[in-house]
Backbone as ProteinMPNN parsed JSONL, in Angstrom:
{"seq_chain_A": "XXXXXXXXXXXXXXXXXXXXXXXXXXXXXXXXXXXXXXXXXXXXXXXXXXXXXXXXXXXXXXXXXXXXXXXXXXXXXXXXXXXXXXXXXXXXXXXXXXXXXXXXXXX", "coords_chain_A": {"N_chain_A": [[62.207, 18.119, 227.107], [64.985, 15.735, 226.509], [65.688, 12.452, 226.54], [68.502, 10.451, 226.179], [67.949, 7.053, 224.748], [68.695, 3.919, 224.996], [69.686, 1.012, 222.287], [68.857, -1.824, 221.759], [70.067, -4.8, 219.795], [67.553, -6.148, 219.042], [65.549, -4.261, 220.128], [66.318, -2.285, 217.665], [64.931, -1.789, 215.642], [62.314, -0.477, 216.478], [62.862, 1.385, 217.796], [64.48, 3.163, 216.656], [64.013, 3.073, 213.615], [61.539, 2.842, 213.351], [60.831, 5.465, 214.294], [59.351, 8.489, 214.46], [60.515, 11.427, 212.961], [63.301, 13.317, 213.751], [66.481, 10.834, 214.536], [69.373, 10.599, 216.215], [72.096, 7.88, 216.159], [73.761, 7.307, 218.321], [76.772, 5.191, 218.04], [78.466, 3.34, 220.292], [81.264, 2.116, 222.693], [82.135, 1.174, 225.898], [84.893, 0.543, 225.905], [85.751, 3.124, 224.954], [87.497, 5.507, 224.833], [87.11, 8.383, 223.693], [84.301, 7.58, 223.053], [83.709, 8.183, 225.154], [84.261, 10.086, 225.896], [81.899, 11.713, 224.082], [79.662, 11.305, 225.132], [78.772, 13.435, 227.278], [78.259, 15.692, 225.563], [76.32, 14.806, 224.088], [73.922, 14.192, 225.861], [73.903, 17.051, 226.497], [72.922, 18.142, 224.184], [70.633, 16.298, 223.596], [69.145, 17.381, 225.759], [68.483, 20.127, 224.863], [67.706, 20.111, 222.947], [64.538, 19.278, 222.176], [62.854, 18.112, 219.838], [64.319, 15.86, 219.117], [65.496, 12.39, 218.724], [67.661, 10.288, 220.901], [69.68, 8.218, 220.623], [71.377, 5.355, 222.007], [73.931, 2.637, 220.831], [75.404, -0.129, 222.266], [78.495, -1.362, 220.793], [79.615, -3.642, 221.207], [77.474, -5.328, 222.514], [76.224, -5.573, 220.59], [76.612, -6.129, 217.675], [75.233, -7.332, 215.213], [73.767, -5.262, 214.804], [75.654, -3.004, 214.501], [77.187, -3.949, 212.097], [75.413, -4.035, 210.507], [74.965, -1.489, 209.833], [77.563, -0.754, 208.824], [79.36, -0.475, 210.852], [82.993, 1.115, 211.133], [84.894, 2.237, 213.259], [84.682, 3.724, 216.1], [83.475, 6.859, 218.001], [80.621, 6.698, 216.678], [78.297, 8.105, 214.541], [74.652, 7.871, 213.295], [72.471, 9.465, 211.374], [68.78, 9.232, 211.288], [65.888, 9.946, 209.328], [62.838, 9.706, 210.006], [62.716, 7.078, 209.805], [64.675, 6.503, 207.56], [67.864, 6.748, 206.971], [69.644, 9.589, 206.73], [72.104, 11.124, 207.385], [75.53, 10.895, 208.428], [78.436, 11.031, 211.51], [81.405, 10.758, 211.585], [83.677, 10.406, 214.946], [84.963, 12.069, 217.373], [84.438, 14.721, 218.76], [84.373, 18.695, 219.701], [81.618, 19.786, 221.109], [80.134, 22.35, 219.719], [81.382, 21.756, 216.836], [80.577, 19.376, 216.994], [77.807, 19.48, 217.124], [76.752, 21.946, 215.122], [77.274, 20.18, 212.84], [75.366, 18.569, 213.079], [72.89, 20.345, 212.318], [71.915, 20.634, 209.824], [69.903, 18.909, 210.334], [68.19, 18.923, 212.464], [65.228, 20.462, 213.267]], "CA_chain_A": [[63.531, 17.617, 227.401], [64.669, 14.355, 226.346], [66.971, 11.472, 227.705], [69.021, 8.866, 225.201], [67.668, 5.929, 224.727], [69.38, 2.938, 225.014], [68.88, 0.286, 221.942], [69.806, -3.278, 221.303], [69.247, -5.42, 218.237], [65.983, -6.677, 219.248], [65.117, -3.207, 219.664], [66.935, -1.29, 217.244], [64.19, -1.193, 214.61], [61.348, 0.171, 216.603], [63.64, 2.575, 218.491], [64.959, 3.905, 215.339], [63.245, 3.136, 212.087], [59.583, 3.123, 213.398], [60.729, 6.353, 215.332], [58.843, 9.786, 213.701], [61.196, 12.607, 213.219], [64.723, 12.989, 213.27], [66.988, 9.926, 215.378], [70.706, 10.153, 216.378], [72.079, 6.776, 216.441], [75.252, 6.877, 218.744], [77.239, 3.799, 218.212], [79.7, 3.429, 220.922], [81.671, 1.054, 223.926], [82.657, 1.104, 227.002], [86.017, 0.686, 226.439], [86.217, 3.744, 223.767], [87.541, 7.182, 225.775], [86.275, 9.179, 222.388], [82.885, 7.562, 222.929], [83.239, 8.912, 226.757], [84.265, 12.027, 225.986], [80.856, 12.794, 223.763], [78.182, 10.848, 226.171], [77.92, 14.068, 227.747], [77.913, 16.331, 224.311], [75.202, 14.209, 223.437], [73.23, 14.59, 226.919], [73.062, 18.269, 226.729], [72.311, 17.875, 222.887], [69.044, 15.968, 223.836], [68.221, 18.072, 226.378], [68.476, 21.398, 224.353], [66.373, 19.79, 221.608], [63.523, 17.758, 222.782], [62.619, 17.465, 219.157], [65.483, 15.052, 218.07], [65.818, 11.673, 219.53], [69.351, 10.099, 220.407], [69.887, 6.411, 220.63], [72.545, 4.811, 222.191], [73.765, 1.133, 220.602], [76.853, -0.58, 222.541], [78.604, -2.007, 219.805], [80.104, -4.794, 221.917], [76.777, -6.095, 222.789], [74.886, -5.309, 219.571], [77.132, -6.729, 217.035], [74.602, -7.478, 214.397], [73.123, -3.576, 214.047], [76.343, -2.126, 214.177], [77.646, -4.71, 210.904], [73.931, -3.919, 209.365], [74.831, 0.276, 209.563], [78.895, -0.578, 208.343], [80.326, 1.257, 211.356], [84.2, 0.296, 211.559], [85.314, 2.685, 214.214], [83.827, 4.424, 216.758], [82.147, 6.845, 217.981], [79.759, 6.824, 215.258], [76.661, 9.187, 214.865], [73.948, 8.131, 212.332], [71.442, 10.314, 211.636], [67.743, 8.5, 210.708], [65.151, 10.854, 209.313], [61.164, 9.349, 209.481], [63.019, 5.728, 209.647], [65.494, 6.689, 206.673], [69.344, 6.906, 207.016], [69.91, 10.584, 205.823], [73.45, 11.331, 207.504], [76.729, 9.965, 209.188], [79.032, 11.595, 211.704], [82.187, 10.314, 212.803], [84.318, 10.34, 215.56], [85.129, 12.726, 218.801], [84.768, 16.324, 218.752], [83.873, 19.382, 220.371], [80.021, 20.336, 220.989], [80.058, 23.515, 218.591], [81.57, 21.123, 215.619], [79.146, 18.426, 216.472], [76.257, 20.348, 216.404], [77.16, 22.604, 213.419], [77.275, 19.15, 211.713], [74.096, 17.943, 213.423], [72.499, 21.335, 212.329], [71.197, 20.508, 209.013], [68.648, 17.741, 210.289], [67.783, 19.543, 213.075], [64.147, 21.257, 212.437]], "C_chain_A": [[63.583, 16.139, 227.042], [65.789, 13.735, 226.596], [67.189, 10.681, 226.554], [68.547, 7.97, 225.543], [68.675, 4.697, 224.818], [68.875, 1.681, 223.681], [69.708, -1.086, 221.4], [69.689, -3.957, 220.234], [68.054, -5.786, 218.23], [65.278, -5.461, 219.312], [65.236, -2.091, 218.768], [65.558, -1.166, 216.064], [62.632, -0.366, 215.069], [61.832, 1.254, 217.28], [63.721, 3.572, 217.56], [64.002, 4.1, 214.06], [61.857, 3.264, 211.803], [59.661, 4.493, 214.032], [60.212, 7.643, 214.284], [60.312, 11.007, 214.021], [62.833, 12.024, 213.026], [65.366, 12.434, 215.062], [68.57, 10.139, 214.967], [71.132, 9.118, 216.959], [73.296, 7.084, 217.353], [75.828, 5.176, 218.983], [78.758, 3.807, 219.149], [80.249, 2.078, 221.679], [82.231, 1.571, 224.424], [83.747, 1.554, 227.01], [86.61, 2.268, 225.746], [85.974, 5.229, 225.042], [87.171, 7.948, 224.686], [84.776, 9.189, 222.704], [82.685, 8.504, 224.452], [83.05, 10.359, 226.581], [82.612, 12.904, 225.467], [79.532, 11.973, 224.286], [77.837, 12.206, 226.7], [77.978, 15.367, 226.781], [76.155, 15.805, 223.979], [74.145, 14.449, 224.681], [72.634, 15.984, 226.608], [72.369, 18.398, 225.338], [70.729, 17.263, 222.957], [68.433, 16.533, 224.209], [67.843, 19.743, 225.635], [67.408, 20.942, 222.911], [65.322, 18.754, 221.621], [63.145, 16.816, 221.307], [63.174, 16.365, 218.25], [65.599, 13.88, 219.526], [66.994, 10.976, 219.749], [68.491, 8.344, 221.534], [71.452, 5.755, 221.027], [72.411, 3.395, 221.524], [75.493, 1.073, 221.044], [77.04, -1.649, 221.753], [79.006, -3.162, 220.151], [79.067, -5.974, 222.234], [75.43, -6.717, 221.656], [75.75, -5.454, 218.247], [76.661, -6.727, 215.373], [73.955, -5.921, 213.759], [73.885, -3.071, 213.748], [77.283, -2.858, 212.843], [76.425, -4.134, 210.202], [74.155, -2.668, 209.194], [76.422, 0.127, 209.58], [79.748, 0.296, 209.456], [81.822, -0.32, 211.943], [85.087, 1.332, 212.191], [84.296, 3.555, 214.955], [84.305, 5.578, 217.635], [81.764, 7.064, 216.583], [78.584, 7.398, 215.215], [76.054, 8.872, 213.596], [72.563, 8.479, 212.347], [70.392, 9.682, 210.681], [66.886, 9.881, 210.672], [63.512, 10.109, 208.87], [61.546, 7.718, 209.372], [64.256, 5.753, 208.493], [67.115, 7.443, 206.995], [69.797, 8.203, 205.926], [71.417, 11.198, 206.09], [74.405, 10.798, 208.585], [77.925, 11.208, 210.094], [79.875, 10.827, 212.334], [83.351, 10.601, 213.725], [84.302, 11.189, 216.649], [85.242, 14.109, 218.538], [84.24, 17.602, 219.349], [82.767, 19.667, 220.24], [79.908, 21.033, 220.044], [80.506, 22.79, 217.111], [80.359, 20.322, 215.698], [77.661, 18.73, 216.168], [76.043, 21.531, 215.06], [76.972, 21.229, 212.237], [75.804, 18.773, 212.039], [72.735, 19.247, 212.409], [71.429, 20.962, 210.67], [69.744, 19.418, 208.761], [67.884, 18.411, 211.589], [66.025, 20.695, 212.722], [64.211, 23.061, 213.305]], "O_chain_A": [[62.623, 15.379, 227.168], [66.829, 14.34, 226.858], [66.233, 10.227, 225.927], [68.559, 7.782, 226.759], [69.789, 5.112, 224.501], [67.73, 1.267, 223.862], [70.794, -1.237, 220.841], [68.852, -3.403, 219.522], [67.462, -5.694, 217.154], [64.297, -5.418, 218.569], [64.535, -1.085, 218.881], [65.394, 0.007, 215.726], [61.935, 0.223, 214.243], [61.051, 2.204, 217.336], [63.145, 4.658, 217.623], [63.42, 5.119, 213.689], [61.197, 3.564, 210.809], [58.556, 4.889, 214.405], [60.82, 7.685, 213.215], [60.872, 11.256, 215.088], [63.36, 11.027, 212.532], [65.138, 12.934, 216.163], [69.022, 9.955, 213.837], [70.845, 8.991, 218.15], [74.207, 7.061, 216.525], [75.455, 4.304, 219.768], [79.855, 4.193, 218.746], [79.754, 1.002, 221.344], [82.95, 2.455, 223.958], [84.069, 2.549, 227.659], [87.776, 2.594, 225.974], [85.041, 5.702, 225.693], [86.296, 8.547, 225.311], [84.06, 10.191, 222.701], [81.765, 9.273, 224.733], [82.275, 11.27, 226.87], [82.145, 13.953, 225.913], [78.447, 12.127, 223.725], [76.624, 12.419, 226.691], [77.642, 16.345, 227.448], [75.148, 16.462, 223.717], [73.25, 15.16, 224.225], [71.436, 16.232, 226.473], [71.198, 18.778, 225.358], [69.791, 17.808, 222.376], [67.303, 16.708, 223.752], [66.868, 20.375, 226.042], [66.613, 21.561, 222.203], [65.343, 17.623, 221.136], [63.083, 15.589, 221.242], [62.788, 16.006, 217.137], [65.717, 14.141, 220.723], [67.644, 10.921, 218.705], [67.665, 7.865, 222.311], [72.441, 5.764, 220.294], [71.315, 2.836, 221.481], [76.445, 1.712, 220.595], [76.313, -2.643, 221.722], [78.755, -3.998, 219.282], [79.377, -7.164, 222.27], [74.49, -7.512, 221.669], [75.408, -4.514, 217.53], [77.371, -6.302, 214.461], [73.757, -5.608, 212.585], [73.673, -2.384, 212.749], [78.255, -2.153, 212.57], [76.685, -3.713, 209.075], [73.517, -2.303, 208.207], [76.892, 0.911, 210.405], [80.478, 1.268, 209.265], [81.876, -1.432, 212.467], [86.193, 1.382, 211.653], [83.264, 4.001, 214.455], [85.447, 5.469, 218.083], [82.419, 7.489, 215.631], [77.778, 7.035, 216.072], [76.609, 9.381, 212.623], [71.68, 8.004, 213.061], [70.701, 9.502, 209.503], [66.976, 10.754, 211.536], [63.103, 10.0, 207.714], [60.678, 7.023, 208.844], [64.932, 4.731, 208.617], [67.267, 8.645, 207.213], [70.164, 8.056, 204.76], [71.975, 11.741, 205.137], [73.936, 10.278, 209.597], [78.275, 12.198, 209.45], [79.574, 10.223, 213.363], [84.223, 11.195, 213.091], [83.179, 11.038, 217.13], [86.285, 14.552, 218.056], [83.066, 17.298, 219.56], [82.53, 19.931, 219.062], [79.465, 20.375, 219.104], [79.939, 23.293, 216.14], [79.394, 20.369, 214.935], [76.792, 18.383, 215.367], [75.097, 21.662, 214.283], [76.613, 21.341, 211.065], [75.054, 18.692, 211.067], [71.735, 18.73, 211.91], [70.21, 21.13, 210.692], [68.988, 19.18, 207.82], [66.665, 18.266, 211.493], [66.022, 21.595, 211.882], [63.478, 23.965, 212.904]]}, "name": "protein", "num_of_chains": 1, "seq": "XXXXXXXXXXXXXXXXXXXXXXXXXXXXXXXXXXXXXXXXXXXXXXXXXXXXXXXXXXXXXXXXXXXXXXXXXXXXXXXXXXXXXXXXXXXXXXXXXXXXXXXXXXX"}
């Protein structure tokens, strides 16, 4: 079972890019009811796949990672594979879409 991480700019490169395997970045804030709605998509998503790690980055506080990975709305899902940026998902949507999209990095 596995729990989101939380990661900030100071940590975003050993969280993510030193991380083995496949990393979902969620880029979200506070103030974003979209991002609320899939905090707990993404919960059971971790827990149903231990082998995939998820990453939270609040874009409000982390400024610099979320300009360095181009995200200009949110939520934002990018998918790192072995440290390598292999796919992008964005915005709010039901579990069964997001994981159908997640599905091809998935092992």
């Amino acid at each position: 079972m596995s729990t989101p991480v939380n990661a900030t700019d100071a940590t975003f490169d050993a969280e993510v890019l030193q991380a083995p395997g496949t990393v979902v970045v969620d880029f979200w804030a506070e103030w974003c009811g979209p991002c609320r709605q899939m905090a707990p998509i993404l919960d059971e998503i971790a827990h149903a796949h231990p082998e995939l790690k998820v990453v939270k980055v609040d874009v409000d506080e982390n400024q610099d990672t979320a300009m360095r990975y181009r995200i200009t709305g949110i939520p934002a899902f990018k998918i790192f594979q072995d440290g390598q940026e292999v796919g992008e998902i964005i915005g709010s949507m039901p579990k069964h879409i997001f994981e159908s999209q997640l599905a091809p990095y998935l092992d």
